[in-house]
N, C-alpha and C positions, 0 to 999 in steps of 0.2 A: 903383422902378416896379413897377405890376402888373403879376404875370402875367394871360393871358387863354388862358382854357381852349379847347381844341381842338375837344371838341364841343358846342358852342354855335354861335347866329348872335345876331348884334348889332345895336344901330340907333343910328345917330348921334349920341341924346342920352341913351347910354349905357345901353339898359337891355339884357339878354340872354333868349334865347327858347330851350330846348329843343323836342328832336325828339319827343317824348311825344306820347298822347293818353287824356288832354288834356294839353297841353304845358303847363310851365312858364315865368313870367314872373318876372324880380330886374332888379335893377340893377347893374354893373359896380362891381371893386373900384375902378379909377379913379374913379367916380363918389363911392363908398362914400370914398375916400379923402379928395376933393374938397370932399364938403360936410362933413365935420368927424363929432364927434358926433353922429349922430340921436335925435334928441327925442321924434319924432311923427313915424308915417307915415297917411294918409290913401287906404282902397284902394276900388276899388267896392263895392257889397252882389253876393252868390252870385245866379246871376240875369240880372243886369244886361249888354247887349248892348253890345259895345263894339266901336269902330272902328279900324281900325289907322291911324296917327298921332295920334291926336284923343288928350287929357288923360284921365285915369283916374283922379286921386288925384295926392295932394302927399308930398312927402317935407321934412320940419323939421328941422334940425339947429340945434347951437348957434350956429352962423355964417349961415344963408339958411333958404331955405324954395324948395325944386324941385319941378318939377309933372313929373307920370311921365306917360308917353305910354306907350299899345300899341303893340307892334311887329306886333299883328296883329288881323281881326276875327272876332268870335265871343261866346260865352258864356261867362262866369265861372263857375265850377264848384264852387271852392274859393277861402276867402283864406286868411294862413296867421294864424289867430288870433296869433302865438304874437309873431310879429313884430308885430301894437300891442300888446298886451301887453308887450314889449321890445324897441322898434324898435332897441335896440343890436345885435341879432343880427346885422341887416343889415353895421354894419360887421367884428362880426368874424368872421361866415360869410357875405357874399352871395352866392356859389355853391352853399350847403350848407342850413344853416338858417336863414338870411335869407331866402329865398324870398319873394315878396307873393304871386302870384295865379295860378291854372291856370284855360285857356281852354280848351272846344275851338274849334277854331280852323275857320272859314270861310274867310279868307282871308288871305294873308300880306300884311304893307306891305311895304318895301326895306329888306332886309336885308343884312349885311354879314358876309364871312366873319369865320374869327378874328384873319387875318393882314392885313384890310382893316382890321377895328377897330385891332387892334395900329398902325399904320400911322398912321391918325387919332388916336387919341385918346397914341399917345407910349408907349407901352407896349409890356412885350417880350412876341414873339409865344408865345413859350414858358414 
């Protein structure tokens, strides 16, 4: 199982949100573990106003293809070039330099601590 980092908040369908500003947006290693290999990630353009739940981008692996949602609303700031470049990063740093997208952030959706994620998605809190 994943662990799930302490200082993070999370959202349901796994992605995690730093305390930053502009804060950062990934996806969880349970996620990261979940969809397999990633292929292809698909993130907004720098710019672009987004809503917290609403679709952002796709994430491709060799087994699906998963649509990323904001866990908050605001403006994209930065993507992390580096990660379409080699969407692999994502599974073997998604805390680190997997990274996709920094917002600043307007307003937050519902978010979940670490030990609520842990909870939900089966993973140790620690």
């Amino acid at each position: 199982m994943s662990s799930v980092p302490d200082n993070l908040q999370y959202t349901a369908e796994h992605e995690w949100l730093d305390s930053g500003d502009p804060a950062t947006v990934g996806i969880t290693a349970t996620a990261a573990d979940a969809l397999g290999d990633i292929v292809y990630v698909e993130l907004p353009a720098v710019g672009d106003e987004i809503v917290a739940g609403a679709v952002i981008g796709e994430i491709e692996s060799t087994k699906s293809v998963s649509e990323l949602f904001s866990p908050v609303s605001g403006t994209v700031t930065e993507i992390n070039g580096a990660v379409v470049d080699d969407p692999a990063l994502v599974n073997s740093d998604p805390y680190g330099d997997g990274w996709l997208i920094k917002v600043t952030v307007t307003a937050r959706g519902p978010l979940l601590s670490p030990a609520e994620y842990a909870a939900t998605a089966g993973a140790d809190g620690h």
